[in-house]
C-alpha positions in Angstrom: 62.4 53.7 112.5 65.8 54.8 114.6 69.0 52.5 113.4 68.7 51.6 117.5 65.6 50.3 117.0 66.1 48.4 113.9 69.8 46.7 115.9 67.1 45.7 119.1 65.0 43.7 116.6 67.5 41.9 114.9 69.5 41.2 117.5 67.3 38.1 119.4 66.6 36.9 115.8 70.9 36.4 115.5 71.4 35.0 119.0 68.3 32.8 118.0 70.0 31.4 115.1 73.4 30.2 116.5 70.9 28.9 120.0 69.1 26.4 116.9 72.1 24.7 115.5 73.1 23.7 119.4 71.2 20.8 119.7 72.3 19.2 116.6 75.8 19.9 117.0 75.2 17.8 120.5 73.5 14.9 118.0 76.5 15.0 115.9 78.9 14.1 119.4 76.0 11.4 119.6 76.7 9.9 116.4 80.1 10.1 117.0 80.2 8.6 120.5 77.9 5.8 118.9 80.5 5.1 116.3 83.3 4.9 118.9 81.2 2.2 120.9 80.5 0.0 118.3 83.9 -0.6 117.1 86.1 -0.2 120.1 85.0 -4.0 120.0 86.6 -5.2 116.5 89.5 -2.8 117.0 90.8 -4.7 120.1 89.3 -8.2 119.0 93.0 -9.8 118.9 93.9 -8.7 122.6 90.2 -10.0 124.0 89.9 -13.3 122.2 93.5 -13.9 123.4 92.7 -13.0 127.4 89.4 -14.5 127.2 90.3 -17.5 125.2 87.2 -17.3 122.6 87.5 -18.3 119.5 87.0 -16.4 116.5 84.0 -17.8 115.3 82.6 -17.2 118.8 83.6 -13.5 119.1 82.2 -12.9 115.1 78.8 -14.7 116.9 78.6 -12.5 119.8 79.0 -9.5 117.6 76.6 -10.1 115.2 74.0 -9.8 117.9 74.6 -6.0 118.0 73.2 -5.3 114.4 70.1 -7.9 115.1 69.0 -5.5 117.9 70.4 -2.3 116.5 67.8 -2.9 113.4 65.2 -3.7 115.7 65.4 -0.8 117.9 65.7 2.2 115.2 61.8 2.0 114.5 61.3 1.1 119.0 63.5 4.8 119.6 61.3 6.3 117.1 58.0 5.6 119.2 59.8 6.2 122.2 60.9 9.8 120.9 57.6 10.2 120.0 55.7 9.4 123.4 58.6 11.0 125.7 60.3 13.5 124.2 63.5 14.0 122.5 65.7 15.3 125.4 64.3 12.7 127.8 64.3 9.8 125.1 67.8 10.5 123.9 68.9 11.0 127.7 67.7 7.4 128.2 68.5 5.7 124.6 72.5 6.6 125.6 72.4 5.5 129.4 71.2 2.5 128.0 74.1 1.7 125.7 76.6 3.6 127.9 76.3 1.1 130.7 76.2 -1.8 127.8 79.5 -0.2 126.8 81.2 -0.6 130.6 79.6 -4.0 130.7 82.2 -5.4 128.0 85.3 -4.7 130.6 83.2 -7.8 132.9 82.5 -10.5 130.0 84.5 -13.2 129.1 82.4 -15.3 128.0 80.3 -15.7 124.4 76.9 -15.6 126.6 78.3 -12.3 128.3 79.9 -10.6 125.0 76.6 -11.3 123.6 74.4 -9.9 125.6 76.0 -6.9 125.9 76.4 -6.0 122.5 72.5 -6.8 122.2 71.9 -4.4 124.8 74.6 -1.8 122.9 72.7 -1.9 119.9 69.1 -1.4 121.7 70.5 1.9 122.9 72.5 2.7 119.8 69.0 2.3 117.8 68.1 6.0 119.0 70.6 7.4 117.1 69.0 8.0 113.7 65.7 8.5 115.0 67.1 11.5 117.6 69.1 12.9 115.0 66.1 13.3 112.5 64.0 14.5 115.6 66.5 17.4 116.5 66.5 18.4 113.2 62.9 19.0 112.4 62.2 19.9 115.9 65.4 22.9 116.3 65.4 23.9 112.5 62.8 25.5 109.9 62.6 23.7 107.1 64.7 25.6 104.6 67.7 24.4 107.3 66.8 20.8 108.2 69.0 19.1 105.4 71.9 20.9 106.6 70.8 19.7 110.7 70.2 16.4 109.4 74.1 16.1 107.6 75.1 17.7 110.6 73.8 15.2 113.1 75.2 12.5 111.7 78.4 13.6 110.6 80.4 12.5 113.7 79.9 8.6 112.4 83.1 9.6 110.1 84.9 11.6 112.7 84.6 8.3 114.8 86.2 6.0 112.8 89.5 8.4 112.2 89.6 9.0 116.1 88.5 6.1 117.5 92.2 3.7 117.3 93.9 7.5 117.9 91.8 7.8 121.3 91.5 3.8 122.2 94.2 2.1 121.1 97.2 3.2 123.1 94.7 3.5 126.2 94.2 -0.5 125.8 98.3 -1.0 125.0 98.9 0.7 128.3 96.0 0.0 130.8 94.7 -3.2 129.2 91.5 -3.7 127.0 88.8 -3.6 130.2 89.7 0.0 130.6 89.2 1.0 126.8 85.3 0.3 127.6 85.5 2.2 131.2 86.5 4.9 129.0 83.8 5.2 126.9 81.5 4.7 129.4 82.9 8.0 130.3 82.7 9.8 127.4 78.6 8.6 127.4 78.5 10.2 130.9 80.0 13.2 129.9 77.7 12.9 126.8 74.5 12.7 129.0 75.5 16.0 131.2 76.2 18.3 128.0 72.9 16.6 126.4 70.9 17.4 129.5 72.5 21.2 130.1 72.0 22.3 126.2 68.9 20.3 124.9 65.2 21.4 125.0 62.0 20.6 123.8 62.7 23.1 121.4 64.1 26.3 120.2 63.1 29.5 119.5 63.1 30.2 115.2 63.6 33.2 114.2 60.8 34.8 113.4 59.9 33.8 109.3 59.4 36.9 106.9 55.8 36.3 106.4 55.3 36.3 110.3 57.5 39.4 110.6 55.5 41.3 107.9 52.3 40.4 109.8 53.7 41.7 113.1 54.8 45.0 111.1 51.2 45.7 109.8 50.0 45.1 113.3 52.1 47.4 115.1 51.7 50.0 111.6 47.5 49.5 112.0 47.8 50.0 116.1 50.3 53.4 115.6 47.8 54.9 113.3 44.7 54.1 115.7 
């Protein structure tokens, strides 16, 4: 075998490789962006429960609504990836809590506050489900610890950025447009989601399979 021929066969196993860590790098944005939603909330509670006149123990109320349903929609996500698909389900899962997310910049009341941050954590519920999903689906198994870590790594990232990226958006444009913004950033979310996802990727080829294949075509150039 020429040196050509052996850089030809390698060379869809290497572009393979980099192609397979692309959808959990998007899950790891996901987390992220999840992180950023939920706690855009808390971080600007002062400025809302002064505009909106709520009291605290209201606001804590309303809140607490969003882990309620977030618990309750991890194992609803996980059917859902199941029957639809994880590019379509994880499409949907964050249009749902994206347009939760711009539906805090029109509350001002405890019923309103609360029902969007029900409806936040219905959508945020696909989170660990689609990051596990990507995982097994775009990685062999020897890599899927490493996809897994990886896909829900941007939780951290969030909670460093989030006041950094927010907070002196709020100070300047008022507390409504914090949530418009993040609305944006699902939106943006959805597009890169929709452009880089699929079903699945190609693996490289394992060793085992490769060995087979190189018998075969050994067996069929002596016949």
């Amino acid at each position: 075998m020429t040196q050509a021929t052996v850089r030809t066969s390698t060379a869809p196993t290497t572009a393979a490789s980099w192609q397979m860590w692309v959808p959990c790098v998007g899950m790891a944005l996901c987390s992220w962006l999840s992180f950023v939603d939920r706690q855009v909330l808390n971080i600007l509670s002062p400025t809302i429960i002064k505009d909106t006149g709520l009291t605290a123990a209201d606001f804590t109320n309303a809140t607490s609504f969003f882990f309620l349903t977030y618990t309750l929609g991890n194992p609803v996500w996980g059917s859902v990836l199941d029957k639809i698909g994880l590019r379509v389900g994880m499409l949907l899962a964050v249009g749902v809590w994206t347009a939760a997310s711009m539906s805090h910049a029109a509350m001002a009341s405890f019923a309103g506050f609360a029902l969007a941050r029900a409806v936040l954590g219905i959508g945020e519920g696909g989170t660990f489900p689609g990051g596990l999903r990507t995982a097994v689906e775009t990685l062999p198994a020897n890599m899927r610890a490493r996809g897994i870590a990886l896909s829900f790594s941007g939780g951290t990232i969030g909670a460093v950025m989030m006041p950094l990226l927010l907070g002196p958006l709020a100070i300047k444009y008022g507390w409504k447009y914090a949530f418009m913004a993040t609305g944006a950033l699902g939106l943006l979310w959805m597009v890169i989601w929709a452009v880089t996802a699929r079903p699945r990727i190609s693996r490289p080829p394992s060793r085992t399979g490769r060995a087979r294949r190189g018998r075969g075509s050994a067996r069929a150039a002596c016949a």
